[in-house]
N, C-alpha and C positions, 0 to 999 in steps of 0.2 A: 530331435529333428522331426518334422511334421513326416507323415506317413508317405506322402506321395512326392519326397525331394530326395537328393540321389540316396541311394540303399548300400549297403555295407560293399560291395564291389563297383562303386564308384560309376554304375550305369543308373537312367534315369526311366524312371516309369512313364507313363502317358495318364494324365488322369481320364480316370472315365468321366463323363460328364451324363449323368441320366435325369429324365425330364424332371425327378423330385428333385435334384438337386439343383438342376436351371431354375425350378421355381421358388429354392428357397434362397439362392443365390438373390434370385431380385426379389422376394420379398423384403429379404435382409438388408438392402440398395433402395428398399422402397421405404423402409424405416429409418433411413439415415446413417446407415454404418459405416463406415470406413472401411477400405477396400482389404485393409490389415486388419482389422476385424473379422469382418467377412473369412477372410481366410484361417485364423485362427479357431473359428466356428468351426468351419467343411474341414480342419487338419490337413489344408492344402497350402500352395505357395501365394504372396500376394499378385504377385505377377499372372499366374495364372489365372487368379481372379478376375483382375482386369482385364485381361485378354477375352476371357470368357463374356465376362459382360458386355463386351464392346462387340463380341460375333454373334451370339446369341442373340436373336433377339426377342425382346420381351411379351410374354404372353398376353400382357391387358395395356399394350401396347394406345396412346392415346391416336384417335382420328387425327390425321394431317390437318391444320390449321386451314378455315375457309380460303381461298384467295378472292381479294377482292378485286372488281372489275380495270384495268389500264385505266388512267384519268390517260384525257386527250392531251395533248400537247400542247393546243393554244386552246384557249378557256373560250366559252363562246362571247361575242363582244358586249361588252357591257359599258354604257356611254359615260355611266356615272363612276366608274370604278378611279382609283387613286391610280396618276400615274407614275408610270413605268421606272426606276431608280434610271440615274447616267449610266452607260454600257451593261443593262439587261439584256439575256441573249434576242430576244423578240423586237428589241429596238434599235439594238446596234448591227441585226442583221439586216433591219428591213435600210439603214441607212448605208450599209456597206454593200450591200446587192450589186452585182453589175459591175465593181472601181476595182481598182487594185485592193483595196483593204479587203476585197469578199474574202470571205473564210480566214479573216485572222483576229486573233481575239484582243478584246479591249483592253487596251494596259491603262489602269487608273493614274493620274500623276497626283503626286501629293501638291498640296497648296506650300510656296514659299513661305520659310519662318520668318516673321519678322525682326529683324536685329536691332541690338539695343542700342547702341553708341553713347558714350558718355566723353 
């Protein structure tokens, strides 16, 4: 049995967790291991591994991804641009404005099949 799972009177230890061990935890995570790897390496449970990795967190931790600026909502007007599909939200709103259809959305209908008759 790994060292840190229940002990011979059937009580369970707490593993210590010290900062050489967090870093080799996720060196070992940074190399590809498996998290049952991982554990067989530290002689601890995998479970606790995971647990670990997931509260800990990571020293060389990467900067939050830039955010990039809101696009506007309506694009500014452009006279040449292709227009608008049938019931696009900007089209079918500016035609429903003001009727009973305001605020409800486009239901596309399909084109009739043509039947064959013989």
């Amino acid at each position: 049995m790994p060292p840190d799972s229940a002990t011979a009177n059937n009580t369970l230890r707490k593993t210590q967790w010290t900062p050489e061990r967090d870093a080799a935890l996720h060196d070992l995570r940074n190399r590809g291991l498996s998290f049952t790897k991982i554990a067989a390496i530290l002689g601890i449970g995998r479970n606790t591994v995971f647990d670990r990795a997931r509260a800990a967190p990571q020293p060389t931790a990467l900067p939050p991804a830039p955010q990039s600026p809101p696009r506007p909502i309506y694009p500014e007007f452009d006279p040449y641009r292709d227009p608008l599909p049938p019931g696009h939200v900007e089209s079918w709103g500016a035609i429903t404005s003001g009727t009973l259809l305001d605020s409800t959305p486009y239901i596309r209908v399909r084109e009739p099949r043509a039947c064959n008759i013989s």
